[in-house]
C-alpha positions in Angstrom: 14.0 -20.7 26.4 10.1 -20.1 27.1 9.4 -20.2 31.1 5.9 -21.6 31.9 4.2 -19.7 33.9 1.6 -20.1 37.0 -1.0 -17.6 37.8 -0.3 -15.4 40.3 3.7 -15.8 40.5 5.8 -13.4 38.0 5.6 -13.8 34.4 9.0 -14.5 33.3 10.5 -13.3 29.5 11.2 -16.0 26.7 13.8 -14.7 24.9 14.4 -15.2 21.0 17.6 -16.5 20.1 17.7 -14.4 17.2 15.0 -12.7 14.5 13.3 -15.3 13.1 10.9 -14.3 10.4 9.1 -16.4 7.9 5.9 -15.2 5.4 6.4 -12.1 3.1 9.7 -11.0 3.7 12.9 -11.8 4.9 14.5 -9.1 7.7 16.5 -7.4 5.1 13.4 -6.7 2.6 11.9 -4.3 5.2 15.3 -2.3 5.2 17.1 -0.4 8.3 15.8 2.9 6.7 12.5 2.6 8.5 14.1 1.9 12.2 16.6 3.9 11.6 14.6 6.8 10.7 12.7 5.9 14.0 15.9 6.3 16.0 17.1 9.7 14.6 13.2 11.5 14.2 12.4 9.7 17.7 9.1 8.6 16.2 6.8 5.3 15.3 5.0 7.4 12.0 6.3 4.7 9.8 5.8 1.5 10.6 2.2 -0.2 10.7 0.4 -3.5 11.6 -2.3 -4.8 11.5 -4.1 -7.7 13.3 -5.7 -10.8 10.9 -7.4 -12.9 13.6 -9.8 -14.5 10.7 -7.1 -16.2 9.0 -6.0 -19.9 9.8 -3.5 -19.3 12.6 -4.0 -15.6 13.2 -1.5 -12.8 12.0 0.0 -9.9 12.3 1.4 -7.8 8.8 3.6 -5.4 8.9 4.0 -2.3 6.9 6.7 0.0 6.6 5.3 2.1 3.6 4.8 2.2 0.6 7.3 -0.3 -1.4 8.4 -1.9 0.5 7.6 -5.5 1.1 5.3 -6.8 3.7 6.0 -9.1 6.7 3.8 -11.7 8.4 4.0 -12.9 11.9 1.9 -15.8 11.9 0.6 -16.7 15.2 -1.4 -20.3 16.3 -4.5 -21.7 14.4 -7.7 -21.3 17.6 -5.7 -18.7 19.7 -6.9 -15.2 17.9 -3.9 -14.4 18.0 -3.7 -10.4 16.0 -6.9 -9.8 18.1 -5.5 -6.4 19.6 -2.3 -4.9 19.2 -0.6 -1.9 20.4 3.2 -0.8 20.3 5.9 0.8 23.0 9.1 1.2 23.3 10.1 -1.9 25.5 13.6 -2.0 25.4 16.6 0.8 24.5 17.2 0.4 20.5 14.7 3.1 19.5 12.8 0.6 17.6 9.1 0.5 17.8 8.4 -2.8 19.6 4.8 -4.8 19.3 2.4 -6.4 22.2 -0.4 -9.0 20.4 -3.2 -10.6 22.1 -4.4 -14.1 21.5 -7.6 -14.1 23.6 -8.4 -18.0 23.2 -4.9 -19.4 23.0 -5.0 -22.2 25.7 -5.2 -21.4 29.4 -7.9 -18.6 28.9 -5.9 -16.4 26.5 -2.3 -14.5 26.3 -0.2 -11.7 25.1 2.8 -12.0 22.8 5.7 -9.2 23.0 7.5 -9.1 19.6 10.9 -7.0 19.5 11.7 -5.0 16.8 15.0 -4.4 15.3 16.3 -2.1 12.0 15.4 -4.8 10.0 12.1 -5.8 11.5 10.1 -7.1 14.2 11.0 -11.0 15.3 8.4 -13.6 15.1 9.9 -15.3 18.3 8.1 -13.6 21.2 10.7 -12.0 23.6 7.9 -12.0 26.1 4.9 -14.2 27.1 1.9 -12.7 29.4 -0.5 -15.6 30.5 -4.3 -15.2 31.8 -5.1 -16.5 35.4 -8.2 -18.4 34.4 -9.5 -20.5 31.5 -12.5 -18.6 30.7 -11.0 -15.1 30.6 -10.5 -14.3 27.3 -6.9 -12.2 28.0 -5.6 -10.0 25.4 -9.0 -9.2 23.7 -7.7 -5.5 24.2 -4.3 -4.1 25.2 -3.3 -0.6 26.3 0.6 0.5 26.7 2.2 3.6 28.1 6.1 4.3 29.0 7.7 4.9 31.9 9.6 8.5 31.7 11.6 6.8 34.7 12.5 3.2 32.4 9.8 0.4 31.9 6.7 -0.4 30.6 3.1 -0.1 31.9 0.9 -3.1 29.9 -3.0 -3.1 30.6 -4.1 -6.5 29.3 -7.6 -6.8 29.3 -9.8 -10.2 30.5 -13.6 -9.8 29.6 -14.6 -13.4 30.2 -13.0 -13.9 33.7 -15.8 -14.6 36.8 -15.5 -11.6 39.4 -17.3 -12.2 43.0 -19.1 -14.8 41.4 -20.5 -12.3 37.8 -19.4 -14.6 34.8 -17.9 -13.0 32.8 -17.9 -9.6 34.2 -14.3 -9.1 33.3 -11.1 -7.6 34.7 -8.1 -5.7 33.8 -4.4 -7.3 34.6 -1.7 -4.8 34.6 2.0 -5.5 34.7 5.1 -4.0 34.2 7.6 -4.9 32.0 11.0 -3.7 33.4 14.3 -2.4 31.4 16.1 -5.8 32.4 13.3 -7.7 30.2 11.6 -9.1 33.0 7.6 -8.4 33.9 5.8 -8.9 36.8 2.1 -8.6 37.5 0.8 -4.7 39.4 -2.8 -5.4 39.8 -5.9 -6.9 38.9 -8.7 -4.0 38.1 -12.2 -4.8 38.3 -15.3 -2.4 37.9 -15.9 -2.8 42.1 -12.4 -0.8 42.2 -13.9 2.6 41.0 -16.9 4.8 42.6 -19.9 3.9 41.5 -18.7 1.1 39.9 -21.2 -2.3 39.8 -19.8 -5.5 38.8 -22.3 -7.4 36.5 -22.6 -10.7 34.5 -21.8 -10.8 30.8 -20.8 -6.9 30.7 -17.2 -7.5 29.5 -15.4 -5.1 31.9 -11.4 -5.0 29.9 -13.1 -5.4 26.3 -12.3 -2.0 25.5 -8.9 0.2 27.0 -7.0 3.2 26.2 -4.4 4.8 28.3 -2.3 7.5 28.9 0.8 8.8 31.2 -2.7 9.9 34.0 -4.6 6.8 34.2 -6.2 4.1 32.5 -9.5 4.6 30.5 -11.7 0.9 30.3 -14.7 1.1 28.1 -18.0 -1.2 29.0 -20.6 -1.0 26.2 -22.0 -3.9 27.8 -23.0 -2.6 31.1 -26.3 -1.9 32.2 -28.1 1.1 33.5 -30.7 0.5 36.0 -33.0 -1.5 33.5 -32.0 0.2 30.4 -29.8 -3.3 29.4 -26.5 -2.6 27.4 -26.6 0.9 27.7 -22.8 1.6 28.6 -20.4 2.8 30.6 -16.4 3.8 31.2 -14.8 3.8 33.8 -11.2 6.4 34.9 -8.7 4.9 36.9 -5.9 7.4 37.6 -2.1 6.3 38.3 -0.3 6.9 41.4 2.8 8.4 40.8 4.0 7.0 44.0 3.2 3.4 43.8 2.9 3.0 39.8 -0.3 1.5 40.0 -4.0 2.9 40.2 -5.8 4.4 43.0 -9.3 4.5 43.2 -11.6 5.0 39.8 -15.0 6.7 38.8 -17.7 5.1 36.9 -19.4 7.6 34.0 -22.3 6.6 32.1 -25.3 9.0 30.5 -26.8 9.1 34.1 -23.8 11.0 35.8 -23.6 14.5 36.5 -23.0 16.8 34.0 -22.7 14.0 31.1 -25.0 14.8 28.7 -28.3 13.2 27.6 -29.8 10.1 29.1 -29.3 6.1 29.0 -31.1 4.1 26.6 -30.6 0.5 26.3 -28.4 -0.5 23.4 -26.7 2.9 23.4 -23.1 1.0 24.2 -21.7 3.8 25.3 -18.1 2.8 26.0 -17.9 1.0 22.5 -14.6 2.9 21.7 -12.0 5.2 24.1 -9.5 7.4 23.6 -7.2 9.3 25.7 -4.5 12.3 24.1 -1.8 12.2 25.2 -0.4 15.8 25.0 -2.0 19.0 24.7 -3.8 21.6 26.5 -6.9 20.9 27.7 -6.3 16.8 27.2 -9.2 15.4 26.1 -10.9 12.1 26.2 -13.5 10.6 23.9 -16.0 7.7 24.7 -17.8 6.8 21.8 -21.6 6.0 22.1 -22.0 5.0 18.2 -26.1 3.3 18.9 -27.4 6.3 20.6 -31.0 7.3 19.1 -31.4 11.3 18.4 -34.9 11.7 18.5 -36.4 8.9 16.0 -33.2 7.9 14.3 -32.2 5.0 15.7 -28.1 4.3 16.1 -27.6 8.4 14.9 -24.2 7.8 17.3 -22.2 10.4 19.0 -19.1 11.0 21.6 -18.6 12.2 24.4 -16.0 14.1 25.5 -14.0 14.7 28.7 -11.3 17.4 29.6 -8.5 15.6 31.8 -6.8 17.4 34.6 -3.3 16.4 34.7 -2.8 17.8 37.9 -5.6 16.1 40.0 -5.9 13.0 37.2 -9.9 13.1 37.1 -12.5 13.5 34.2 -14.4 16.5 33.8 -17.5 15.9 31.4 -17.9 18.7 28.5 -20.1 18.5 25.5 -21.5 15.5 23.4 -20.7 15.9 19.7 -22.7 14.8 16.7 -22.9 14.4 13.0 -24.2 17.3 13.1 -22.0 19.4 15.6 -18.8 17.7 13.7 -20.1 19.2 10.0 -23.1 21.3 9.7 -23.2 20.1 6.2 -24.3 17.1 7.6 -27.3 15.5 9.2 -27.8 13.4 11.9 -28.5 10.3 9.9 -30.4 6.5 11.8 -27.8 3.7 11.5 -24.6 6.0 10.5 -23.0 4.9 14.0 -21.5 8.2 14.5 -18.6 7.4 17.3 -17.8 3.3 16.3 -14.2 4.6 16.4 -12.8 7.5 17.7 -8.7 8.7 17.9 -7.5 12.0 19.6 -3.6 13.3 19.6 -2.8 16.5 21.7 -6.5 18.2 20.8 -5.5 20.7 18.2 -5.8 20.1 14.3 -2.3 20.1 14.3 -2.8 16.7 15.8 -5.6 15.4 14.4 -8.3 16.5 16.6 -10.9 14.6 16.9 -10.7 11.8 14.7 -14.5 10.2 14.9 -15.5 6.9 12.4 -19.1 7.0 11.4 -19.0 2.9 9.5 -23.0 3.0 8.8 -23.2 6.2 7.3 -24.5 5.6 3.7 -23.5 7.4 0.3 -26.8 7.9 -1.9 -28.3 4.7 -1.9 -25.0 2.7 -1.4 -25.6 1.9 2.6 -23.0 1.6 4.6 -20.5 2.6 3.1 -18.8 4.6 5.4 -17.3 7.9 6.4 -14.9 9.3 9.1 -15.0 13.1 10.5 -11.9 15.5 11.7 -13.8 17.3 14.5 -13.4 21.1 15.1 -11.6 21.1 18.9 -13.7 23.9 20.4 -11.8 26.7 21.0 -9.6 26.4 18.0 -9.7 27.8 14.0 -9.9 24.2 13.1 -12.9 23.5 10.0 -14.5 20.3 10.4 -14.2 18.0 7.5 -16.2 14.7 6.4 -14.1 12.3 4.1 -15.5 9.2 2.4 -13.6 6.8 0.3 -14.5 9.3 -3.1 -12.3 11.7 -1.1 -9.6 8.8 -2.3 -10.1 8.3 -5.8 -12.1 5.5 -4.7 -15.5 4.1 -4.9 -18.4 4.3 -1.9 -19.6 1.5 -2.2 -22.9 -0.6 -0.2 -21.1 -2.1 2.9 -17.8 -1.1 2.8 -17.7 0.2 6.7 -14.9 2.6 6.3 -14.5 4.6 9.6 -14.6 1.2 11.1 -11.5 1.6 12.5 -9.0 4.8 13.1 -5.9 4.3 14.5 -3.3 8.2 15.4 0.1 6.9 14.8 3.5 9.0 15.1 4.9 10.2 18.5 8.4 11.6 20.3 9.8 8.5 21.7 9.8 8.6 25.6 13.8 9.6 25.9 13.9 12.1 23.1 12.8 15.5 23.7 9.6 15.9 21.8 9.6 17.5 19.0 6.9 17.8 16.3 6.1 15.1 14.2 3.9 14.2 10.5 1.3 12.0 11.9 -0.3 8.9 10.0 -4.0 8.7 10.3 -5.1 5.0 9.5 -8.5 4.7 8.5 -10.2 0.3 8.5 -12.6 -0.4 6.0 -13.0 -4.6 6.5 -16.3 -4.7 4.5 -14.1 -3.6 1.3 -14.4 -6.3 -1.5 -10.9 -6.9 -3.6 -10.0 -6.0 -7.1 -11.0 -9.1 -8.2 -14.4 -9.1 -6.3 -13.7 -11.0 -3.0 -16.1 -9.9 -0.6 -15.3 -8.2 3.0 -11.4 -8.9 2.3 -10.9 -5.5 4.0 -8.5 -2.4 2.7 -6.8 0.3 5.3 -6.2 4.1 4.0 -3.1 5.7 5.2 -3.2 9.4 5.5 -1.2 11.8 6.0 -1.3 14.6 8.5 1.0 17.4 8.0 2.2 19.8 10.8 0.1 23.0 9.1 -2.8 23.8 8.4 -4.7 24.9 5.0 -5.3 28.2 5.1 -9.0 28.0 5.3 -8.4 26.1 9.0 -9.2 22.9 7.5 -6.5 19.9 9.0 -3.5 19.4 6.0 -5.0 15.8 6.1 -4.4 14.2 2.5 -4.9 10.5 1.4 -1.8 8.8 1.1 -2.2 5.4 0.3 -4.7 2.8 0.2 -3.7 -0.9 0.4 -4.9 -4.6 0.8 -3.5 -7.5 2.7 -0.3 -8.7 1.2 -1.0 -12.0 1.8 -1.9 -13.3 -1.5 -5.1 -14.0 -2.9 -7.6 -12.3 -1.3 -9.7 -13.7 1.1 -13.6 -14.0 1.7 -14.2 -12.2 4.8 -10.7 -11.6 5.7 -11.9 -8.3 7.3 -8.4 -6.6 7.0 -7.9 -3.2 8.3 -10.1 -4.0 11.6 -7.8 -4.5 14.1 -5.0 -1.5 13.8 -2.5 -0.3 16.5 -3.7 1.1 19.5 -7.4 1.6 18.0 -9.3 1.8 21.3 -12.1 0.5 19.7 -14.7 -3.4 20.3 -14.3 -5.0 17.2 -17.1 -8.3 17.2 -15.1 -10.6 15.9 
């Protein structure tokens, strides 16, 4: 039975009678291997999905690996629904479960929770989050983090909503789902709710979110500095352990102390976030992927943050570069150095700094793509460039990949931690098909082992590369731009 909902009273679950999955494959097809290999490792390494908001109704595919069949969860033709996605452990089987926006489904958007189960995810939504206003645009981005004490912490993001009168300045709704099923709503965030924060017209505060077990990290590529328009900024809001919800925030943009380098309009710095969530230091990323170095325009870089666990607050550290990331490398106008950016527990061991750079070109072939593995300083990590040739593939002119980079594989939250393989999934949306459909999209899966080579480079190796699975390809399908929990604005 689905429970309407009114703003501002508790959202209420609607619970699926049973898995009901229609598409590419039955329950069975995705076989109890994967979730069971979930529930003995304590990990989510091996299931992926990936958001099609282009197609008719909106979709989300499921992956296991390699083999095994496909399953689609199609959503509502004009809701977005695939838009963002990101994946918890909502309730006590040890299976993976999935949270999808649908940013223009009626009422001003909403956000989907999808159980999953040993022999997949159900298509019925166990859970409904609605948006408080028609014009707010809810579930355009999604963060998720798990209670050690039972529950789930869900950050749904609401770019278009009006706040003190600023269309479309945006807010953040945060709610908790509880053990028993139910959710209720914790808070509204805004940008007023942090120190130096300004609230201003068409920024699109809650476009962009990561978050972690410290705080929540909300990126705002639209937000203006002074006069320099679009220049960017992100704002820290840490958790009270206390209360559950967030106290207080701080604003950071290229003006504030100790961040390096200055604000430029366009820069959208804030474009893409990403929070570790293990490690010593933690660190945070905020790419800037338009910032000009010298005369090359949209060069791109990150900045990155240490995290104090103990007091929850930022400290700024150094901006990194093409050029800083692999000195084999120059800092190239257009390559959009920062577009997408993932980070683990810090070390190479966990992926480091994972850093997509979608406008990089490959001779004269432009755009074609290319990701970095970042050197953490401190460690005997080597930096490392890949491009698609580093698949047995082709670079080709407007490919993108780096577009999208999504760190899955993790303990889960009541299983002592333990190290895992990690996946690394790379988007490249402007990939044509085998049979030359344009922009259909591809996603590379690679995989990263729990050494290192011996010359300190990350034991990072391709895996698999794959298409949709939904048929004929399709024109401007743009698969493999919306992957799970990839901090990242994707224009749609």
């Amino acid at each position: 039975m689905l429970v309407k909902v009114r703003a501002g009273l508790p959202l209420v679950v609607a619970v699926a009678a049973g898995l009901v999955v229609s598409g590419l494959a039955a329950p069975s097809a995705l076989a109890s291997t994967d979730c069971a290999f979930d529930a003995a490792a304590g990990t989510t390494a091996d299931v992926q999905v990936f958001g099609l908001p282009r197609t008719a109704t909106g979709a989300v595919e499921v992956r296991a690996h390699a083999g095994v069949p496909a399953q689609r969860i199609p959503g509502t033709a004009g809701t977005g629904f695939g838009t963002s996605l990101a994946t918890a452990f909502v309730d006590s089987d040890h299976c993976a479960d999935l949270a999808v926006g649908a940013p223009t489904a009626p009422g001003g958007g909403a956000v989907q929770v999808f159980l999953g189960a040993a022999d997949g995810y159900a298509t019925t939504p166990a859970l409904t989050l609605r948006a408080s206003s028609a014009a707010d645009r809810f579930g355009s981005d999604l963060a998720l983090r798990e209670r050690s004490t039972g529950g789930v912490d869900v950050w749904v993001g609401a770019p278009g909503r009006t706040v003190a009168g600023h269309a479309r300045a945006g807010a953040v709704d945060h709610f908790l789902i509880t053990a028993d099923g139910g959710a209720r709503r914790l808070e509204t965030i805004t940008a007023a709710d942090a120190r130096h924060g300004q609230v201003q017209s068409s920024t699109g505060f809650g476009g962009v979110l990561a978050a972690s077990g410290e705080g929540l990290l909300v990126g705002v590529p639209g937000h203006d500095v002074g006069r320099k328009k679009d220049a960017g900024a992100a704002y820290w809001y840490p958790l009270d352990t206390s209360t559950g919800s967030t106290r207080g925030g701080t604003m950071w943009t290229q003006s504030s102390a100790k961040v390096p380098g200055s604000p430029e309009g366009g820069d959208h710095f804030g474009a893409a976030v990403a929070v570790s969530r293990a490690g010593s230091p933690r660190w945070v990323l905020v790419g800037v992927p338009d910032e000009d170095l010298g005369k090359k325009k949209d060069t791109g870089s990150v900045q990155t943050f240490a995290l104090d666990p103990v007091q929850r607050a930022l400290i700024p550290r150094s901006a990194v570069d093409e050029t800083h990331a692999d000195a084999a490398t120059r800092n190239t106008a257009g390559d959009r150095f920062g577009a997408a950016v993932a980070v683990d527990d810090g070390t190479c061991l966990g992926g480091g700094w994972l850093v997509g750079a979608p406008g990089r070109n490959a001779g004269k072939k432009a755009d074609s793509g290319a990701f970095f593995s970042v050197r953490v300083p401190g460690s005997s990590c080597t930096s490392v460039r890949y491009t698609q040739r580093d698949l047995s593939q082709h670079d080709e002119k407007g490919d993108r990949f780096g577009s999208a980079i999504a760190l899955l594989g993790r303990p889960a939250p009541d299983l002592d931690p333990v190290p895992v393989s990690q996946t690394v999934l790379v988007g490249t949306p402007g990939e044509d098909s085998a049979s030359g459909v344009s922009n259909s999209g591809s996603v590379t899966s690679w995989a990263l082992a729990e050494q290192r080579d011996e010359d300190g480079r990350p034991a990072l190796a391709p895996f698999y590369q794959f298409f949709s699975a939904s048929g004929a390809a399709t024109r401007s399908l743009a698969f493999g731009s919306v992957l799970p929990d990839a901090d990242t604005f994707v224009r749609h």
